[in-house]
C-alpha positions as CSV (number, residue, x, y, z in Angstrom):
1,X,14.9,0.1,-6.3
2,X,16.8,1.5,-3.3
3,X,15.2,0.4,0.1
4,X,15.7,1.9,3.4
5,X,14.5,-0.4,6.4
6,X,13.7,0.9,9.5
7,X,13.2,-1.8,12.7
8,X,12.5,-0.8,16.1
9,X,12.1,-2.4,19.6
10,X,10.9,-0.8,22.7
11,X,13.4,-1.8,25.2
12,X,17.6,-1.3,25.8
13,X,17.9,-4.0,27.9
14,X,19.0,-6.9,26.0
15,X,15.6,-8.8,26.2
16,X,14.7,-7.7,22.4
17,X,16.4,-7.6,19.7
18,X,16.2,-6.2,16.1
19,X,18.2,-9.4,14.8
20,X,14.6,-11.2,13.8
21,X,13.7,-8.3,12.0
22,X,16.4,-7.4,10.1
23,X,16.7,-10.7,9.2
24,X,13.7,-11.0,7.2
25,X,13.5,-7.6,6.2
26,X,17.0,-8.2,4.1
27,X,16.0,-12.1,2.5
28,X,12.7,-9.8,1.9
29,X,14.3,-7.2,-0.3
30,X,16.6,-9.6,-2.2
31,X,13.8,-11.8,-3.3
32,X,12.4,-8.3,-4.5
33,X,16.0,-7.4,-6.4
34,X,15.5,-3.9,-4.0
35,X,18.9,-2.7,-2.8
36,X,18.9,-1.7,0.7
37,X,21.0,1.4,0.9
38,X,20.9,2.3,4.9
39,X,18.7,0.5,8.1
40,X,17.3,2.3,10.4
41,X,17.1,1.0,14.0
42,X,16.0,2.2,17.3
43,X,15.9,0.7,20.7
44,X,12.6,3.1,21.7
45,X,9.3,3.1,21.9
46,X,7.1,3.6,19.4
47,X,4.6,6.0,21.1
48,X,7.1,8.7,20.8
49,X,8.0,10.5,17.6
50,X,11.4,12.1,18.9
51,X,13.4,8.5,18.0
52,X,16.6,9.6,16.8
53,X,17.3,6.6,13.7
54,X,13.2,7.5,13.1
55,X,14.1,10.9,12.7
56,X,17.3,10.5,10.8
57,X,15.3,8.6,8.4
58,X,13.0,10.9,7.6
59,X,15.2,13.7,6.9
60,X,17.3,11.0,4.8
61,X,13.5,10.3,3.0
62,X,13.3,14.2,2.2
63,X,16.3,14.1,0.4
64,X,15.2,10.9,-1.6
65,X,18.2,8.6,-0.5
66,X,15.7,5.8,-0.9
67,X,12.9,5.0,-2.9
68,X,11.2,3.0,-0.8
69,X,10.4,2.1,3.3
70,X,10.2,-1.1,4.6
71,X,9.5,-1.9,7.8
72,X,8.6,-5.4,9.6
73,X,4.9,-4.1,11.0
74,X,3.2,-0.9,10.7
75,X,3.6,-1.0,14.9
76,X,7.1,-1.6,14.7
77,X,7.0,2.2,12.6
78,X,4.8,3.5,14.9
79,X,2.3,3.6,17.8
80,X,1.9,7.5,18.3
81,X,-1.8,6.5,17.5
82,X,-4.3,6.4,14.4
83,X,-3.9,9.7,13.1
84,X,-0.2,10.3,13.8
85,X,1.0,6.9,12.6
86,X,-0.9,7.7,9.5
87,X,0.5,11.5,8.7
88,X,4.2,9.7,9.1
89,X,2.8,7.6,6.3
90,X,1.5,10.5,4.1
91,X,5.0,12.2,4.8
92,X,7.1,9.6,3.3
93,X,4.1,9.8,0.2
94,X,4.7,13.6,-0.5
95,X,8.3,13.0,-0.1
96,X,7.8,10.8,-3.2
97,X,9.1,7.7,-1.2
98,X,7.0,4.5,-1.1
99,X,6.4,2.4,1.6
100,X,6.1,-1.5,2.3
101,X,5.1,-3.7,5.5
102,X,6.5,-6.7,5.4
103,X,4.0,-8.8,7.7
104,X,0.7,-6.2,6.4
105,X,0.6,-7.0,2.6
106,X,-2.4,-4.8,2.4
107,X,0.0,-1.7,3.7
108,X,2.2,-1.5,-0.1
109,X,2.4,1.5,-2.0
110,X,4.6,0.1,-4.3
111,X,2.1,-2.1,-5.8
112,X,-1.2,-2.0,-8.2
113,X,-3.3,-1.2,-5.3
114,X,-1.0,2.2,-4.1
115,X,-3.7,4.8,-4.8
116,X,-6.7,2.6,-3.0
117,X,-4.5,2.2,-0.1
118,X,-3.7,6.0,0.4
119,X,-7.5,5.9,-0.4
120,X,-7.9,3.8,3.0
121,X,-5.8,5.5,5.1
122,X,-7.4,9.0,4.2
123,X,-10.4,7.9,5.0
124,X,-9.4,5.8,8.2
125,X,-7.4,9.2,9.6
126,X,-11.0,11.8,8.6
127,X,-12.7,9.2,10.5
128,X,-10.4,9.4,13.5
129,X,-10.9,13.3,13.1
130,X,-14.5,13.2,13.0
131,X,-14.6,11.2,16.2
132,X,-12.4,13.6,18.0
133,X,-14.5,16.7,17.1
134,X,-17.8,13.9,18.3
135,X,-15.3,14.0,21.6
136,X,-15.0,17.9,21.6
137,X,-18.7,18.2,20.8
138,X,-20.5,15.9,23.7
139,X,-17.4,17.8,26.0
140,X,-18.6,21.2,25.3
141,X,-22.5,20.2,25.8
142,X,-21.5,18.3,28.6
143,X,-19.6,21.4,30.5
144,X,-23.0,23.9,29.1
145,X,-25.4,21.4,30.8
146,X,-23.2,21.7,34.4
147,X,-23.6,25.3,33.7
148,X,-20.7,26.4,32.3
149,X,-21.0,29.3,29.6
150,X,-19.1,28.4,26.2
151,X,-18.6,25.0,27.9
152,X,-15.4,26.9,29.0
153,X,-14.6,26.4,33.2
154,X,-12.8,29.7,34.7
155,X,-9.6,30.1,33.3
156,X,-7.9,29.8,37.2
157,X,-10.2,26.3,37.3
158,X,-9.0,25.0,34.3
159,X,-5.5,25.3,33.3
160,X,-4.1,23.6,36.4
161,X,-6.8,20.1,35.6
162,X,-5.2,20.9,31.8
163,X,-1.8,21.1,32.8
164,X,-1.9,17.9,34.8
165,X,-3.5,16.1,31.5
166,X,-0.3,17.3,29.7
167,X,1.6,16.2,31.9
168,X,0.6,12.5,32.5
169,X,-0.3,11.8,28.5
170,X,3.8,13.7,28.0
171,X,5.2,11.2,30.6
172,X,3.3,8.2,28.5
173,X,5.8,9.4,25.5
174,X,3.1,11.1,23.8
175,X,4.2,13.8,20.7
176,X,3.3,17.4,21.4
177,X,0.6,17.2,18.4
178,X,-1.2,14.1,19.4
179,X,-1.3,15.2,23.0
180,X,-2.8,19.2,21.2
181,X,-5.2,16.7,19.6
182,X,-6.2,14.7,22.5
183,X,-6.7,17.7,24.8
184,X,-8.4,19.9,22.3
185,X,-5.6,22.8,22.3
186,X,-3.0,23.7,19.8
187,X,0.7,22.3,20.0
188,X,1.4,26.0,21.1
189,X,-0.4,25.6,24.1
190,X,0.7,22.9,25.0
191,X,4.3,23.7,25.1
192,X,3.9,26.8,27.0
193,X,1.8,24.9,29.7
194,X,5.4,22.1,29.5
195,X,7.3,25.4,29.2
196,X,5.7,26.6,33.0
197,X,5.5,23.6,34.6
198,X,9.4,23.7,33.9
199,X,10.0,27.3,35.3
200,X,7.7,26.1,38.2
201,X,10.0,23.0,39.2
C-alpha cells in the first residue's frame, strides 16, 4: 500500500522537531510492508487549516497519490476543533484514501473496524452540531428575554461586537468556517466583515 505521512509541530524556532515523528512513523510503515511515497511536514500550528505541506497533501490525496494517511496523533493533523478536524477526516474518506494514527489505534480506517469508526466520528461531529444549534438556541431566547425582537440587536449595535469576535477568534488562527460556525453566520459573512475591517485599516 502507498502511505503518505503527514507530521506537524507548532513552532519554527528550533525547540521541536519533526525528527521523533518521522522516525516512528517510517519503522511504523515498514513493519506494515506500506511504501511511503511523499511526507508531509509543517512547522505550524494546528488550529489553522491554511498549512501549506497540509494543503499540498490534500490536493496530492484528491489525485490518489497515496492510498493511505498516516499521521503520529490525530492533534498532530489537526486542532481546528471537533467538527473541522473531523470533515478533514471525512475528506480524505471520499477521496477514497484511508487513514491511520499511529499513537490512536482506535482512529484506523484501514482495518476491520473502518465502517464503525466513520460510524463514531459521524456521530461524534452531529453531536458537536447539535450542541452548537443548543448554543444558537439559549442565545436567541436569551437576546428575546432582554427584549430584543428575533433575538436580533440593531444592525448598527451589532456588527461592530461581531466584527470584534471575528477578529480575536481570526487572530487565534481560526479557519473562516469554524469561526462562521462559532459566531453563527455564514463563511460569507464573515469575510466581508475581514474584507472591511481591511479597507478600514
Amino acid at each position: 500500500m502507498r502511505v503518505g505521512i503527514y507530521a506537524r509541530v507548532s513552532t519554527k524556532d528550533g525547540r521541536q522537531d519533526v525528527d521523533n515523528q518521522l522516525r516512528q512513523l517510517r519503522a511504523f510503515a515498514a513493519t506494515q510492508g506500506w511504501t511511503v511515497v511523499h511526507e508531509y511536514v509543517d512547522r505550524a500550528s494546528g488550529k489553522r487549516g491554511d498549512r501549506e505541506q497540509f494543503q499540498k497533501m490534500f490536493a496530492a490525496a484528491s489525485k490518489r497519490e497515496f492510498d493511505c494517511l498516516l499521521f503520529w496523533s490525530l492533534d498532530r493533523l489537526s486542532r481546528e476543533g471537533t467538527v473541522e478536524t473531523l470533515n478533514h477526516l471525512q475528506r480524505l474518506t471520499n477521496y477514497g484514501v484511508n487513514y491511520r494514527s499511529f499513537t490512536e489505534q482506535y482512529l484506523d480506517s484501514t482495518g476491520i473496524f473502518k465502517e464503525a469508526v466513520i460510524g463514531i466520528l459521524a456521530a461524534v461531529a452531529k453531536q458537536e452540531r447539535v450542541r452548537l444549534s443548543e448554543r444558537t438556541i439559549a442565545g436567541l431566547e436569551r437576546a428575546k428575554a432582554q427584549g430584543r425582537v428575533g433575538g436580533r440587536p440593531k444592525a448598527e449595535d451589532a456588527e461592530p461586537k461581531l466584527l470584534a469576535v471575528v477578529e480575536r477568534l481570526r487572530a487565534q488562527g481560526r479557519s473562516i468556517r469554524a469561526i462562521a460556525a462559532e459566531v453563527g453566520k455564514s463563511p460569507n459573512t464573515v469575510l466581508r466583515l475581514l474584507k472591511l475591517e481591511d479597507a478600514v485599516a
